[in-house]
C-alpha positions, 0 to 999 in steps of 0.5 A: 500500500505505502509503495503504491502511495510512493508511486503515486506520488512520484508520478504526480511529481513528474505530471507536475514537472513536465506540465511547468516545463510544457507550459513554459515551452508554450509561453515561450513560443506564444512570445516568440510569435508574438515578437516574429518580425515579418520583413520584405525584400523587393527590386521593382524591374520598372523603376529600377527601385529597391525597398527593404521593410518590415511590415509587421511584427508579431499580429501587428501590421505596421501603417508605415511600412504598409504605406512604403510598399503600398507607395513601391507598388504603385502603377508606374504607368501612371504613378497611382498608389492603393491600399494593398491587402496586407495579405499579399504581403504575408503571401510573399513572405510565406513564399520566400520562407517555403523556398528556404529564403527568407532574406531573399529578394523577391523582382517585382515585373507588376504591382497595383494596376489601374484600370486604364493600365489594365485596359491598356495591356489588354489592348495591345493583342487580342490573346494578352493574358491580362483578364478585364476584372485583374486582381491587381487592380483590387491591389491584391496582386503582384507578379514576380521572380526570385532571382536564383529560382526556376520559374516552374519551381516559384509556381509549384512553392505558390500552388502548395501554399494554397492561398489564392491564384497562381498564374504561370507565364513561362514566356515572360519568365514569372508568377503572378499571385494573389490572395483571390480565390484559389485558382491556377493557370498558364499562359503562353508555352515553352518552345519544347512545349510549344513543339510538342504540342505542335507534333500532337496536333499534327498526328491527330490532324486537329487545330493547334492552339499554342496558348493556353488561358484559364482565369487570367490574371 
């Protein structure tokens, strides 16, 4: 009986240990994320300007570093800022972390869009790829590279974050992605592809269509 009473005891004594030292593994990593630092590195391939900010600390957005990447994002046709969903911000921010490049710079080829930059891409070839309602001009886009990163492996790190659109442009060598509706696409082919898919079509005698749209972006 005195021997079960010790056992008891003791396991009670663990229990308790192992329940302080739990729970101050979970303050700690409550602090931590409380304290992480949420940063971004970009170089706009328009305006040939860098910016390297931090944004939001722990669940804090920070107005003034929204406001620089708001304003570094700005529609360089014609010089309009937006208010972008933050977001978008922590959907690059994820997409650098999950490529293992977390203080990488991220090349931005498009950021806000205003709707008579949207139509005026869209204008220039009847198959352009650009869709008449563009995430980007709801500031909720933005089309990149990550220099030293394939364009093919930049897709499939957005699609596997599962956070909104992905577009794929293996022409013009980048990613579009946004915090819309989950979606994916491609627009335009590779030379092999486009070859391939010529060689289909030619045996089966059917109409060849290089392109391939869906969504848009």
């Amino acid at each position: 009986m005195k021997r079960a009473i010790r056992l008891g005891c003791v396991a009670a004594f663990t229990a308790a240990i192992l329940m302080g030292v739990n729970g101050t593994a979970r303050a700690k990593d409550a602090d931590a994320s409380a304290n992480e630092v949420y940063r971004l590195r970009m170089f706009h391939t328009h305006t040939g300007e860098s910016i390297d900010v931090v944004y939001r600390i722990g669940d804090t957005y920070l107005p003034q570093g929204l406001e620089k990447l708001n304003h570094f994002l700005r529609d360089h046709r014609t010089q309009t800022e937006s208010q972008y969903d933050p977001r978008e911000f922590d959907l690059l921010h994820a997409l650098m972390e999950k490529l293992g490049r977390p203080e990488g710079e991220i090349d931005i080829v498009c950021g806000y869009r205003t709707p008579w930059s949207n139509n005026l891409l869209r204008s220039k070839s009847a198959n352009s790829g650009v869709a008449k309602h563009s995430q980007h001009m709801e500031a909720k886009a933005i089309d990149i590279r990550v220099p030293g990163v394939s364009t093919t492996r930049l897709r499939d790190s957005a699609l596997s974050l599962h956070e909104g659109g992905v577009g794929y442009y293996p022409v013009s060598q980048f990613v579009h992605v946004d915090v819309g509706p989950v979606r994916e696409w491609q627009y335009g082919a590779t030379r092999k592809a486009h070859m391939r898919s010529v060689a289909r079509s030619t045996r089966h005698g059917a109409h060849h269509r290089a392109s391939v749209i869906a969504s848009g972006e």
